[in-house]
N, C-alpha and C positions, 0 to 999 in steps of 0.2 A: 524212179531214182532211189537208190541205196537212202535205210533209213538214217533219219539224224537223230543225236538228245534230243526227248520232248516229243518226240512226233508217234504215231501208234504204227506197230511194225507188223506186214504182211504175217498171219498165224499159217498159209501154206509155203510161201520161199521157205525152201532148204537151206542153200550154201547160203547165196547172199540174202538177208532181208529188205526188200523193199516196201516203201511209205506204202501204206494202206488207203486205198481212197473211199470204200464204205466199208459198214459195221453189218453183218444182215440178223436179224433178231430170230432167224427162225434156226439157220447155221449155227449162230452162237459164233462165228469167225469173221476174222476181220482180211478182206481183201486188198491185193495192188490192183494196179489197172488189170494187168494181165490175166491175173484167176480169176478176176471179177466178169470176166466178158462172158462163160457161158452165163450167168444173172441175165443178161438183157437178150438173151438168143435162144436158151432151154424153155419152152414155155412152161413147163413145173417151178422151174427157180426163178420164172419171172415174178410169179404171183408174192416170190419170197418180199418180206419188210426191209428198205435199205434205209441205213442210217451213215450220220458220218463218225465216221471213226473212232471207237472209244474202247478203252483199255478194262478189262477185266470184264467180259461181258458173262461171266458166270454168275457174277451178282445178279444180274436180272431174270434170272432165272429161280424157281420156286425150288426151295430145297428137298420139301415136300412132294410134289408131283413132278418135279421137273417141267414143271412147263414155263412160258415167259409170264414174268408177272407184268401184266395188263390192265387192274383195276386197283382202286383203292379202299379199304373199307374205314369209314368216316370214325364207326364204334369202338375199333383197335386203334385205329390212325396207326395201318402199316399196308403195305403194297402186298397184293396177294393175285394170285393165277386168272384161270378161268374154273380149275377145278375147284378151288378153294369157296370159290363164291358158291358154285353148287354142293357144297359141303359144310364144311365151318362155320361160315359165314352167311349161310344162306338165309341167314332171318336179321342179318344188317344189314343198314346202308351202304350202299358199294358203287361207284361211280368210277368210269374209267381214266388211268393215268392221263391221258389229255385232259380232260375235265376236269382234274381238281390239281394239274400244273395250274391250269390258267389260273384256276381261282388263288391258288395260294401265289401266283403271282399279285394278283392285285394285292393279296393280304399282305405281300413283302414290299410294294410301292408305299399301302398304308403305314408298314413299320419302321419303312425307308424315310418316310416323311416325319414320324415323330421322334426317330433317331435324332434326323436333323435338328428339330426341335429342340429337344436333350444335350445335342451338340452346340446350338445357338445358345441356349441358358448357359450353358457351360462357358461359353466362347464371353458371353456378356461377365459371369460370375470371373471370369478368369479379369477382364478389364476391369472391373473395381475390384479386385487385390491387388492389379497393378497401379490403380491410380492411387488404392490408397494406401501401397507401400511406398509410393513418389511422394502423397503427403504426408507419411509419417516420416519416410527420409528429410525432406522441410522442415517439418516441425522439429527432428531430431538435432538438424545442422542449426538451426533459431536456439533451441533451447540449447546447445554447447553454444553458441555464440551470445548468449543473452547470460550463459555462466562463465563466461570468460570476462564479461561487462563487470557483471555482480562483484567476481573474486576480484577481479582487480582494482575495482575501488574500492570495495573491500581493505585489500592488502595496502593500496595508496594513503586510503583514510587510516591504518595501522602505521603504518612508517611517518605520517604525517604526527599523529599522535604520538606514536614514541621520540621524533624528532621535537615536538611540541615537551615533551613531559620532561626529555634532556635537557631542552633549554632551558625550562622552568628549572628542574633540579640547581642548576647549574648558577643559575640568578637568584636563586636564592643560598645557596653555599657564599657567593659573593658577597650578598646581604651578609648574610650570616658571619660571616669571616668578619666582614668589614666592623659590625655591631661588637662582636666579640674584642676586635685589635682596641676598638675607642672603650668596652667596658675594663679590657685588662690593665688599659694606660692609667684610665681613673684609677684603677683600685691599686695599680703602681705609685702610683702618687699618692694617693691617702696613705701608704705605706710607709713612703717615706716620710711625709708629712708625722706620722705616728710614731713612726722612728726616731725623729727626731725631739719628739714631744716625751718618748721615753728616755732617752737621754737625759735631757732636763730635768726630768723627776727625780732619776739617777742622784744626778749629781747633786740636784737639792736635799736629797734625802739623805747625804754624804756631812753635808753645813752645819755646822754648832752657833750657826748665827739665828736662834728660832723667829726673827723679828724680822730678818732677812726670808726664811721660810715661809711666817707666815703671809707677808705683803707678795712674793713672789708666787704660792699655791694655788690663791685663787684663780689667777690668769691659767696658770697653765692644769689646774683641773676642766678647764672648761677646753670641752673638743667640738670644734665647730666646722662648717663646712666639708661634711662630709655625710654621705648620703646611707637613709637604711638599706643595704644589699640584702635582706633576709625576703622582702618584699618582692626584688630583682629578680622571675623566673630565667631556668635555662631549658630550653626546647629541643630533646636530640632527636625527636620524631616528626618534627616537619615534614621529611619526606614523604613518608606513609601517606600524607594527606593528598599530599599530591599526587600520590603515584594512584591511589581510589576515586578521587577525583576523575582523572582521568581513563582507569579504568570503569567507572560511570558513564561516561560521558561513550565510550566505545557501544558499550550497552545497548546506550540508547538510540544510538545509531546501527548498530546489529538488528536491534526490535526495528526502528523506521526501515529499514532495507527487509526485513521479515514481513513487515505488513504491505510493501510493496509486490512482495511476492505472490502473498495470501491472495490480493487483490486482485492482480492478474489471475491464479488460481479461481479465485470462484467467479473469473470473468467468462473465461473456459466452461467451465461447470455449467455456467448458465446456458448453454449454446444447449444443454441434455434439462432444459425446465422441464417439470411434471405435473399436467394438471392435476394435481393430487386432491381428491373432496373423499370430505370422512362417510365413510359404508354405517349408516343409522341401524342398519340390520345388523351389526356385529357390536353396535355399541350395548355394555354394559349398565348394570345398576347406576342409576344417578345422573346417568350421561345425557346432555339432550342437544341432537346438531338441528343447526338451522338449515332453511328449505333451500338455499344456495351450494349446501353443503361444506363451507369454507370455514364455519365456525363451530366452535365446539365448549361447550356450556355444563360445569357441573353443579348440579343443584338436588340438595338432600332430599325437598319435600316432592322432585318427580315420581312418577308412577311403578313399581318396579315391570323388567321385560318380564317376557313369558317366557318361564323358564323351558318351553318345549323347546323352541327354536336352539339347534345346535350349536349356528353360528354367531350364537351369540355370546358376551362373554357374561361372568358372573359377576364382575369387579371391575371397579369404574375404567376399562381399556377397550378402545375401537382400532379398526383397520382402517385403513383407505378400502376404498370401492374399486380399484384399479391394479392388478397385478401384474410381475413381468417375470421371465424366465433366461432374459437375455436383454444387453444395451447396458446402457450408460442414463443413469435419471440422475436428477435434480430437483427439489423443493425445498422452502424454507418456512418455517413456521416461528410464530411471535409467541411467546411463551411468558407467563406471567412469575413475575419476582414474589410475590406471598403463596403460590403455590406448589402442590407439588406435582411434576411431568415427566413424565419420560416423552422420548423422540426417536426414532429410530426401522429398525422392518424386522419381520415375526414372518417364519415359514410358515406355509398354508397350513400345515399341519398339527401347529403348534395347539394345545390344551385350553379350554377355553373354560374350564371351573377349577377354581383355586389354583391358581397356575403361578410361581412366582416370575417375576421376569427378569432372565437373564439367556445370557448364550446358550446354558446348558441347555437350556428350554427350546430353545430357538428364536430368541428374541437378541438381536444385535441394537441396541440400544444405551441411551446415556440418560440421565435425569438427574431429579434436585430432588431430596426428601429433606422436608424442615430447611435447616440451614445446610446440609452438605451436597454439595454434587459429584456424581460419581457415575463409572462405567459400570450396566450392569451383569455383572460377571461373577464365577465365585474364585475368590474372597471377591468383594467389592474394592473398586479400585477406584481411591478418595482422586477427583476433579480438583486441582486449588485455582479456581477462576476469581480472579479481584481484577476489576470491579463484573459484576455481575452478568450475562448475557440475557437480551431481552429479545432477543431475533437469532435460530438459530439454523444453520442449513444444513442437508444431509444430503449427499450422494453416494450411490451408488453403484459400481460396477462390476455388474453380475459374473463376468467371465472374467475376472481377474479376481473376485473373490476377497472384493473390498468393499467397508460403506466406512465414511468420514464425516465427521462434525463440524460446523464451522459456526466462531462468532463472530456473526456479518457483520454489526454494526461496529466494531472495533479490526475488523477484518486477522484473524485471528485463528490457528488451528487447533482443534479441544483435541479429539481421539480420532483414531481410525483404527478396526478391524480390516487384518489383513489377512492374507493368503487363507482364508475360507475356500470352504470344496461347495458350493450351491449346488445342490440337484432338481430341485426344487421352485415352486412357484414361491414368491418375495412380495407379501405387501406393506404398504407403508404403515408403523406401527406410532400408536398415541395413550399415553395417562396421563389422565386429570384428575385431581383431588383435592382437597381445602380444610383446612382444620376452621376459615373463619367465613361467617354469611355470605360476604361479598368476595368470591372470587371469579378472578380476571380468566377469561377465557383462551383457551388457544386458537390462534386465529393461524390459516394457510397463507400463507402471503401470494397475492398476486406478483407475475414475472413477466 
């Protein structure tokens, strides 16, 4: 049959070409039925190689000697002759194209199976991006519906309150009014009362009857029933009070729905606890952890470290014993009010003799020197925490390039460093220090 697209076309048909039914390797041409019949009746072209049919059969042919390439050599890893092997090649390994089809078949079921493999992780890794883009969509549509909650009582308790500070206003204007009609009436009438009391004086002091004047003066010198007004305050600022009043009171309902917030916050937070225990091999002069590792102790008359050891520091500051490079952590440590701490996490990297701490360094941390607390960063960036934090928590999250402060026990947000670029191993960082004998240690909080 006349050839079609796709199919390998007789290399002897003239006018028309016809489909090829074999390829012969020794020919180098590809046959229809028809040219192909002396192959099975010629005994010389019997012996010839048949194949099925396949397009460009010059490739298989040795460029070099012309002849069919037959073997493989293992040393090149390329197809080469029969001449090649006795020349070239004659001092590698060389095995014929059957021989190491088969084999690089098996090798392609082996690559076949661990493709699969790669496909399957892949196939698994592709479902949790999907499930946990379904849970952040959740969480997404919660957290717009748990802020829709917020703001609108929010705005409710605002319209409550300004309708609340209205009315007050308003009830007291009426007070106010009213107070005012009854002190103006009095002081009308003492008015006139005095009005007419100067009249009489008037006219007494008009009289040539002085006997008449003087039995008449006494009486009307005397001014009675009528009150000291100097004493009488007048109040134009009443309102003020109550319009702070009230905005107080908003305040403190802002902060109570803020620490509602916080709460849920490091309720989250917790779900990433960290066993966090202090690394004894990176602590510092003075520093001494106990064998749980959870507590950390500074005391002047300790031993000093051996200043060989690299990782350790010169100055009373330890690491955690536990690093990360990726995730979401959480722990909280109890921190004492006479001393002084920092809190926070130090690149692996970071300088471990006379090192100050701050970002620049690689230290993302907060503390308390003496009486001030502060982020440590340059310039230093004063903390105003009243009343004091005795318990604080730190999270962080590596791929987003944040670590956060919290005061747990008041549920309360100090600082957070953001949009940081981490390249880097992150471990959990600590100072302790004491200006008096007895100081309170930093304790890890269990979670």
């Amino acid at each position: 049959s006349a050839v079609t697209p796709g199919q390998v076309k007789c290399d002897v048909c003239a006018d028309i070409k016809y489909k090829a039914l074999k390829s012969c390797l020794v020919c180098l041409t590809s046959y229809c039925e028809g040219h192909l019949e002396p192959h099975g009746r010629v005994p010389s072209l019997m012996r010839h190689k048949l194949i099925d049919p396949l397009e460009n059969l010059q490739e298989r042919i040795c460029k070099k000697h012309e002849k069919i390439l037959e073997f493989f050599c293992r040393f090149e890893q390329v197809c080469i002759c029969l001449l090649c092997c006795e020349t070239d090649h004659k001092d590698h390994e060389t095995v014929s194209i059957e021989e190491e089809g088969a084999e690089q078949k098996q090798n392609i079921e082996s690559k076949k199976a661990k493709i699969k493999l790669m496909i399957d992780d892949r196939m698994e890794k592709i479902k949790e991006f999907t499930d946990s883009s379904e849970m952040i969509r959740e969480k997404a549509n919660k957290e717009v519906d748990d802020s829709d909650e917020l703001f609108n009582t929010l705005v409710n308790r605002v319209q409550v309150a300004h309708t609340e500070l209205k009315s007050n206003i308003e009830t007291k204007l009426q007070k106010s009014q009213e107070r005012d009609k009854v002190m103006i009436e009095e002081l009308q009438e003492e008015i006139a009362q005095l009005q007419r009391k100067n009249c009489e004086l008037e006219e007494l002091s008009q009289s040539d009857d002085h006997l008449h004047l003087l039995l008449t003066l006494q009486a009307l010198s005397t001014i009675s029933d009528t009150k000291d007004w100097s004493k009488i305050k007048v109040y134009p600022d009443l309102y003020m009070q109550t319009l702070r009043r009230a905005m107080t009171h908003l305040v403190h309902t802002f902060l109570s729905q803020l620490k509602t917030l916080t709460d849920l916050e490091l309720t989250r937070m917790r779900q990433y606890k960290e066993g966090v225990t202090f690394d004894p091999f990176t602590a510092g002069c003075c520093l001494v952890v106990s064998e749980c590792g959870k507590v950390l102790k500074y005391n002047k008359m300790s031993s000093p470290s051996s200043s060989d050891d690299m990782e350790r520091f010169d100055c009373p500051m330890v690491l955690g014993k536990k690093g990360f490079t990726s995730g979401r952590h959480y722990w909280e440590v109890q921190v004492g009010l006479r001393t002084d701490w920092d809190v926070g996490v130090a690149k692996e990297t970071v300088d471990r003799t006379s090192v100050t701490p701050k970002k620049e360094n690689g230290f993302f941390a907060i503390g308390k020197r003496c009486s001030e607390y502060r982020v440590q960063c340059t310039p230093y960036t004063l903390l105003h925490l009243c009343p004091r934090p005795t318990s604080v928590g730190v999270y962080v999250d590596y791929m987003e390039g944040r670590v956060s402060f919290y005061d747990v026990e008041r549920k309360l947000h100090i600082h957070s460093f953001t949009r940081e670029s981490f390249t880097e191993k992150l471990f959990p960082y600590f100072y302790l220090y004491s200006w008096a004998k007895k100081c309170k240690p930093l304790v890890i909080t269990p979670l």
